[in-house]
The first five atom37 places (N, CA, C, CB, O) and aatype in JSON, in Angstrom:
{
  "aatype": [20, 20, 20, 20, 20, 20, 20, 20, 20, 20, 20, 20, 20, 20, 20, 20, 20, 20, 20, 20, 20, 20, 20, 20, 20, 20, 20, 20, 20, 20, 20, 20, 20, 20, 20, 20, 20, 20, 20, 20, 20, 20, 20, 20, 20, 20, 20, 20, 20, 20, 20, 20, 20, 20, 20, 20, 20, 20, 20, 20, 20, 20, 20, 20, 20, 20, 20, 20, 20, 20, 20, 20],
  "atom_mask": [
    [1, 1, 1, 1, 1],
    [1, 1, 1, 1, 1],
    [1, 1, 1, 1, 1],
    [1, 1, 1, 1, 1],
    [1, 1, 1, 1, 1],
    [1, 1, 1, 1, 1],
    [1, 1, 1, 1, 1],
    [1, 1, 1, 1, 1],
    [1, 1, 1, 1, 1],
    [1, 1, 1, 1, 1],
    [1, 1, 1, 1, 1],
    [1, 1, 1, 1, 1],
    [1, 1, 1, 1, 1],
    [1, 1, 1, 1, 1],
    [1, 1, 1, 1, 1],
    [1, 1, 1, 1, 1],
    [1, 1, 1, 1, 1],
    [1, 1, 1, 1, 1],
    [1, 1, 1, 1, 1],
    [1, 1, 1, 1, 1],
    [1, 1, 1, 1, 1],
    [1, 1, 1, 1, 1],
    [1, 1, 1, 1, 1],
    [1, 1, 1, 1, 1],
    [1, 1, 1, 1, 1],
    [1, 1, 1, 1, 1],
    [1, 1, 1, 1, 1],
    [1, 1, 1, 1, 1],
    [1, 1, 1, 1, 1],
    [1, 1, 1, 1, 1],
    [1, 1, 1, 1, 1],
    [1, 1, 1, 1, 1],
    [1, 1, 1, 1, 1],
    [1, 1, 1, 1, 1],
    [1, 1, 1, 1, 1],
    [1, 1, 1, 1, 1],
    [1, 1, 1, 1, 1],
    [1, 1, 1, 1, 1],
    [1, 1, 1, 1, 1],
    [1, 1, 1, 1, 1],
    [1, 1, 1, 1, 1],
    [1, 1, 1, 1, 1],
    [1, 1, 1, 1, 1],
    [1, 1, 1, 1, 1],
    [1, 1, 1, 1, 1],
    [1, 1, 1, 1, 1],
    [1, 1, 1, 1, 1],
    [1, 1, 1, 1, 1],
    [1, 1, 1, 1, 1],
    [1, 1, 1, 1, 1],
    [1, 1, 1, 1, 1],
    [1, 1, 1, 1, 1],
    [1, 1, 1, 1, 1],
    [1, 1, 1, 1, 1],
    [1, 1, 1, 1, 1],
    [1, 1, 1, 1, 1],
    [1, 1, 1, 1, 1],
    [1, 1, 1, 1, 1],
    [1, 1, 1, 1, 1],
    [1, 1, 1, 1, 1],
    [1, 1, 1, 1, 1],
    [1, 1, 1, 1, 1],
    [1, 1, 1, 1, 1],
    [1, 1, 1, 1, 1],
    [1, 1, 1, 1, 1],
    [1, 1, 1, 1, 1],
    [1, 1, 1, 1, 1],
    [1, 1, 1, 1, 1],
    [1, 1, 1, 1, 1],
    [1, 1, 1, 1, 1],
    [1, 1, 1, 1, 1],
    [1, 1, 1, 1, 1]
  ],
  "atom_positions": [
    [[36.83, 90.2, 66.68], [36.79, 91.6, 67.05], [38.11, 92.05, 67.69], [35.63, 91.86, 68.0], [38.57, 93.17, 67.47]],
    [[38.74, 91.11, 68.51], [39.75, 91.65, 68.89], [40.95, 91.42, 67.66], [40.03, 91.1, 70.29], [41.92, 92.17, 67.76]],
    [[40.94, 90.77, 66.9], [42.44, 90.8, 65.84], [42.07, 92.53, 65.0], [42.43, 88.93, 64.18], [42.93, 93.27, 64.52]],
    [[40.9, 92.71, 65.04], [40.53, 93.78, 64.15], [41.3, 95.04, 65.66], [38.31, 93.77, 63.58], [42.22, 95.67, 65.14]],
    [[41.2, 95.31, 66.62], [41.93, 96.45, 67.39], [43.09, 95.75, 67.89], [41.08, 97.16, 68.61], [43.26, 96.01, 69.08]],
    [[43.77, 95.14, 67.53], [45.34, 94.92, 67.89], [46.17, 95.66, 66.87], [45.82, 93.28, 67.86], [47.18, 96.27, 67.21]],
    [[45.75, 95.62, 65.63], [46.54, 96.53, 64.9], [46.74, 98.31, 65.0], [46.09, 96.22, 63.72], [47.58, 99.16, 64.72]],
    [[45.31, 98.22, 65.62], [45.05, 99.43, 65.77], [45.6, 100.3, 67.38], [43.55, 99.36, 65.51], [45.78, 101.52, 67.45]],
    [[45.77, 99.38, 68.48], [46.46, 99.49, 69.5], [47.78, 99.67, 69.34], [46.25, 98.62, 70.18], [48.39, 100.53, 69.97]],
    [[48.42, 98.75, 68.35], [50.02, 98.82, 68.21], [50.12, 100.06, 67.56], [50.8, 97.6, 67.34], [50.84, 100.94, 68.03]],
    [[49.63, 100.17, 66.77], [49.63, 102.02, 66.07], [49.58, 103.38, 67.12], [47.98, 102.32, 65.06], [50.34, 104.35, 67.04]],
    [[48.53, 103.2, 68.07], [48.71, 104.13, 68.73], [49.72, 103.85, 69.78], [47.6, 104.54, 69.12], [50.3, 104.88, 70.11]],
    [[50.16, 102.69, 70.48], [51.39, 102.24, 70.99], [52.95, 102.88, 70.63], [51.34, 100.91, 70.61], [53.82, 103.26, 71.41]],
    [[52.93, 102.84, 69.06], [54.21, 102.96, 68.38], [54.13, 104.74, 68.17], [54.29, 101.9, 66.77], [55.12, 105.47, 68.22]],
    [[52.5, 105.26, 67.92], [52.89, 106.93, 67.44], [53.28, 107.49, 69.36], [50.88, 108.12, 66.37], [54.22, 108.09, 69.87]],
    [[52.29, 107.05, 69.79], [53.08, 107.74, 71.53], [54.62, 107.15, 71.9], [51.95, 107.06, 73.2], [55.25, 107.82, 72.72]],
    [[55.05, 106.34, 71.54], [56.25, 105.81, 72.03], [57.14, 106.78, 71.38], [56.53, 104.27, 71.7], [58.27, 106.93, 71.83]],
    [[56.66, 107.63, 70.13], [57.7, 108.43, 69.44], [57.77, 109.57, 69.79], [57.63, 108.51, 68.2], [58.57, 110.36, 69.28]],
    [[56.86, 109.91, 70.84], [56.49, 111.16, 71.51], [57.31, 111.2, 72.73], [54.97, 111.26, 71.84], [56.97, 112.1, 73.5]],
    [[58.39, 110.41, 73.15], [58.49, 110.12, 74.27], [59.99, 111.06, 74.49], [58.38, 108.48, 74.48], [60.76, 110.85, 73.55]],
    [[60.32, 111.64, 75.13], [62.02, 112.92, 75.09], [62.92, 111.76, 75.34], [62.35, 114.54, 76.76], [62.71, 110.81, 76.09]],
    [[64.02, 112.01, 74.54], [65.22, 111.44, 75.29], [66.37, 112.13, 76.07], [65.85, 110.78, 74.44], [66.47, 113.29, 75.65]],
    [[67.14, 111.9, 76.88], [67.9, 112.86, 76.93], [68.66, 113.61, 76.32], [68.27, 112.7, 77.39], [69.21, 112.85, 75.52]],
    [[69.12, 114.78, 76.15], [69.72, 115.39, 75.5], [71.37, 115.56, 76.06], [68.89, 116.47, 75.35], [71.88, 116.0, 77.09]],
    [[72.08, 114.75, 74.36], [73.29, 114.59, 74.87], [74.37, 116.27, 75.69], [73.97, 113.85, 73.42], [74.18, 117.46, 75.45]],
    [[75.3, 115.7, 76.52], [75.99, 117.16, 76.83], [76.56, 118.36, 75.64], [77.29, 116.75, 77.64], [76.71, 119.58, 75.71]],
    [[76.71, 117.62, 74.85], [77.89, 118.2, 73.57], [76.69, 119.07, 73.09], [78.72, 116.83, 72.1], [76.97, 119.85, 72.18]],
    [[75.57, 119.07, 73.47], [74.52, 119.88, 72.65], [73.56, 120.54, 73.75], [73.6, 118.84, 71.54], [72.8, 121.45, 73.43]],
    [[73.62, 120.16, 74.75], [73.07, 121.34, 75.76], [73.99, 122.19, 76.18], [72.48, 120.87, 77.01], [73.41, 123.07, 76.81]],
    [[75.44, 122.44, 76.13], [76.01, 123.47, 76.04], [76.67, 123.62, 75.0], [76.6, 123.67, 76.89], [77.87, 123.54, 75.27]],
    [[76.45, 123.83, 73.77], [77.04, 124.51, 72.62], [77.83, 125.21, 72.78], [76.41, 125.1, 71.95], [78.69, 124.87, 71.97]],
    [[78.32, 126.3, 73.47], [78.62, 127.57, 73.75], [79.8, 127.49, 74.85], [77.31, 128.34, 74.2], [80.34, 128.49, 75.33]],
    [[80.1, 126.25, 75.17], [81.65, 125.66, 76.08], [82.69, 126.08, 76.01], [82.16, 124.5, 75.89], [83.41, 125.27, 75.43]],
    [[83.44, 127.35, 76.43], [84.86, 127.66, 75.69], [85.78, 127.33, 76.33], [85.19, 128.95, 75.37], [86.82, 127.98, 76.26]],
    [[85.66, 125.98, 77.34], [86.52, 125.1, 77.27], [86.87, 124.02, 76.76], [86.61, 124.93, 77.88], [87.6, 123.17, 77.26]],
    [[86.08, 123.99, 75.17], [86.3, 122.68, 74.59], [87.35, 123.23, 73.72], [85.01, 121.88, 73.84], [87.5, 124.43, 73.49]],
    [[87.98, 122.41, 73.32], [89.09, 122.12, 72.35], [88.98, 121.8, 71.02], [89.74, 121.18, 72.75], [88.87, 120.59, 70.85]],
    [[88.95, 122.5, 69.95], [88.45, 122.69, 68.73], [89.69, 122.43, 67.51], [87.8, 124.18, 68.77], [90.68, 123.17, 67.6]],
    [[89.67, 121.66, 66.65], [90.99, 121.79, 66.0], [91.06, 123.63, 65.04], [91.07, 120.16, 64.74], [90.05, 124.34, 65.03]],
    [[92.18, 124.03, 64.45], [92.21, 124.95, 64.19], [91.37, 124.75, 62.45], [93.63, 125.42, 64.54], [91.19, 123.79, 61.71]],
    [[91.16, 125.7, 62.4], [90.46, 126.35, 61.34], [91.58, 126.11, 59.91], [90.15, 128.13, 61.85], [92.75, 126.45, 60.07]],
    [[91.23, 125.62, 58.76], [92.17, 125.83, 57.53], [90.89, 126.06, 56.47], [93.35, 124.33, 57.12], [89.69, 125.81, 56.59]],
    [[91.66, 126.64, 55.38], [91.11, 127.2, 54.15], [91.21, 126.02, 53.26], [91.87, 128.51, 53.58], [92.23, 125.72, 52.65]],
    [[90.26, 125.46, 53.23], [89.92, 124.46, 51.55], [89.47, 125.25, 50.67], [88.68, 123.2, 51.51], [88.64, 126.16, 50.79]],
    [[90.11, 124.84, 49.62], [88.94, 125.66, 48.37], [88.04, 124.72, 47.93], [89.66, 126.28, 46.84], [88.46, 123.57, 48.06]],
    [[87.0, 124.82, 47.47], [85.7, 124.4, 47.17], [85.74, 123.72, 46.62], [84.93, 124.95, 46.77], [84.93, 122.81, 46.8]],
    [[86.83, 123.61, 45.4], [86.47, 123.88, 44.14], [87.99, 122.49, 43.59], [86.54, 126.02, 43.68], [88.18, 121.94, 42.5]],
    [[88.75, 122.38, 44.91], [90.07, 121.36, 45.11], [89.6, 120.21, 44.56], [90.61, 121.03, 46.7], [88.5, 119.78, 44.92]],
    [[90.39, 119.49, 43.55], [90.24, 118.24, 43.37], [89.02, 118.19, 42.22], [89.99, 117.53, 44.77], [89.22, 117.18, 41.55]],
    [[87.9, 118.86, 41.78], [86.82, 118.77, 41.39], [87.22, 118.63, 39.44], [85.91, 120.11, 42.11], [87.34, 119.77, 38.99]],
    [[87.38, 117.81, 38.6], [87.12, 117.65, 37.37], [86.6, 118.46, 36.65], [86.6, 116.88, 37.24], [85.44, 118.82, 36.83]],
    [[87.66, 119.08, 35.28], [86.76, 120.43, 34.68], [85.79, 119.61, 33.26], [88.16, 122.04, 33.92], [86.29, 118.74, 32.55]],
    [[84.42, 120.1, 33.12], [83.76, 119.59, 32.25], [83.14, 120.8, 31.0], [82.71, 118.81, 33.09], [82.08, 121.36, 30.73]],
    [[84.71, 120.74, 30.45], [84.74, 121.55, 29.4], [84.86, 121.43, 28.08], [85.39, 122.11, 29.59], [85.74, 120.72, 27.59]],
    [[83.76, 122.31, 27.14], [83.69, 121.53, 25.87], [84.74, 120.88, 25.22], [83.26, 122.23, 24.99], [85.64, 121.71, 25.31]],
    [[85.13, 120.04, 24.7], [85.82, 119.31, 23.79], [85.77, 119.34, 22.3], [85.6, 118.27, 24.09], [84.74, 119.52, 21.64]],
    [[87.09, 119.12, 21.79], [86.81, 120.0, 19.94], [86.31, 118.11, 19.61], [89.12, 121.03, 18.51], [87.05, 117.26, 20.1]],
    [[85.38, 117.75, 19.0], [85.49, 116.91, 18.05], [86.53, 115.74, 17.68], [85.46, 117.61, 17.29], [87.59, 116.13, 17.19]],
    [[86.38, 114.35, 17.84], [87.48, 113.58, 17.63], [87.34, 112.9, 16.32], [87.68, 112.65, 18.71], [86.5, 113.41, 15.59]],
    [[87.79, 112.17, 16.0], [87.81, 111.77, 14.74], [87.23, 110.29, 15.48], [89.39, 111.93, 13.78], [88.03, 109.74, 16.24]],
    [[85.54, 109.49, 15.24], [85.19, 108.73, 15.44], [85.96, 107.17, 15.57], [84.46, 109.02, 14.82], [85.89, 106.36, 16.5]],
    [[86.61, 107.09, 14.41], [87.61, 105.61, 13.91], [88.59, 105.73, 14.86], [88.43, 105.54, 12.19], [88.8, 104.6, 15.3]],
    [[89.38, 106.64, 15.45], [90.42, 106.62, 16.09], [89.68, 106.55, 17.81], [91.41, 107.98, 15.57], [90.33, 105.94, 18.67]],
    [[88.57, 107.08, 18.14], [88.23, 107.03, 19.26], [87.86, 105.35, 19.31], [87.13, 108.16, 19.55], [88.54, 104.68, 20.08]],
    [[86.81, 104.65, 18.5], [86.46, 103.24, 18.36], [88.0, 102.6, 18.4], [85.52, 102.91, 16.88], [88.13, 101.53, 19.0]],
    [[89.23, 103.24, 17.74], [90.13, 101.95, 17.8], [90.88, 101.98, 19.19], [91.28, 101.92, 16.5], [91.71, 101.15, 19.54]],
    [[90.37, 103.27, 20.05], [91.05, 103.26, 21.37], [90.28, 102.45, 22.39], [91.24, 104.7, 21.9], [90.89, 102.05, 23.38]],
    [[88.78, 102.14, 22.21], [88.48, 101.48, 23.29], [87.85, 100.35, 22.68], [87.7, 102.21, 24.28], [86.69, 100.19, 23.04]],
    [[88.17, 99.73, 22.05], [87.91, 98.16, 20.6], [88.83, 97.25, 21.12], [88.51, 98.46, 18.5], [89.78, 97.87, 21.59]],
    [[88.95, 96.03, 21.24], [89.14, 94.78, 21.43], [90.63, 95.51, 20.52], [87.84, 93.41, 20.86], [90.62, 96.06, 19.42]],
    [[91.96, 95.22, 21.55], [93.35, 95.05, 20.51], [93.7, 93.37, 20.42], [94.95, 96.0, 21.3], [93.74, 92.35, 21.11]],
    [[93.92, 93.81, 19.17], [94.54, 92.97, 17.88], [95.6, 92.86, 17.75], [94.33, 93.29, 16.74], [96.04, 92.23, 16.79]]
  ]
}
């Protein structure tokens, strides 16, 4: 009887233990600090670096096979 509520103790053990506050770090109880030091702001584009995946005309099969085929 008791192996049958040990599993069942550790369950409610483990769901209250998750209930439990931690402190809340500083960097996030004042958000709103305008004495922190922020690096400056720059413009990335979105879109930098990103590969265009645009249709392609048709290759001629034999010449594509002899580009990636065992050289001879």
């Amino acid at each position: 009887m008791t192996f049958v509520k040990m599993p069942i103790l550790a369950g409610i053990g483990l769901a209250l233990g998750a209930c439990s506050l931690t402190p809340v770090p500083d960097h996030l109880a004042r958000p709103a600090d305008p004495s922190v030091r922020v690096p400056a702001m720059q413009y990335r584009s979105v879109t930098a670096g990103a590969a265009t995946f645009r249709p392609a005309n048709p290759k001629d099969w034999r010449e594509l096979n002899r580009d990636v085929g065992p050289k001879s």
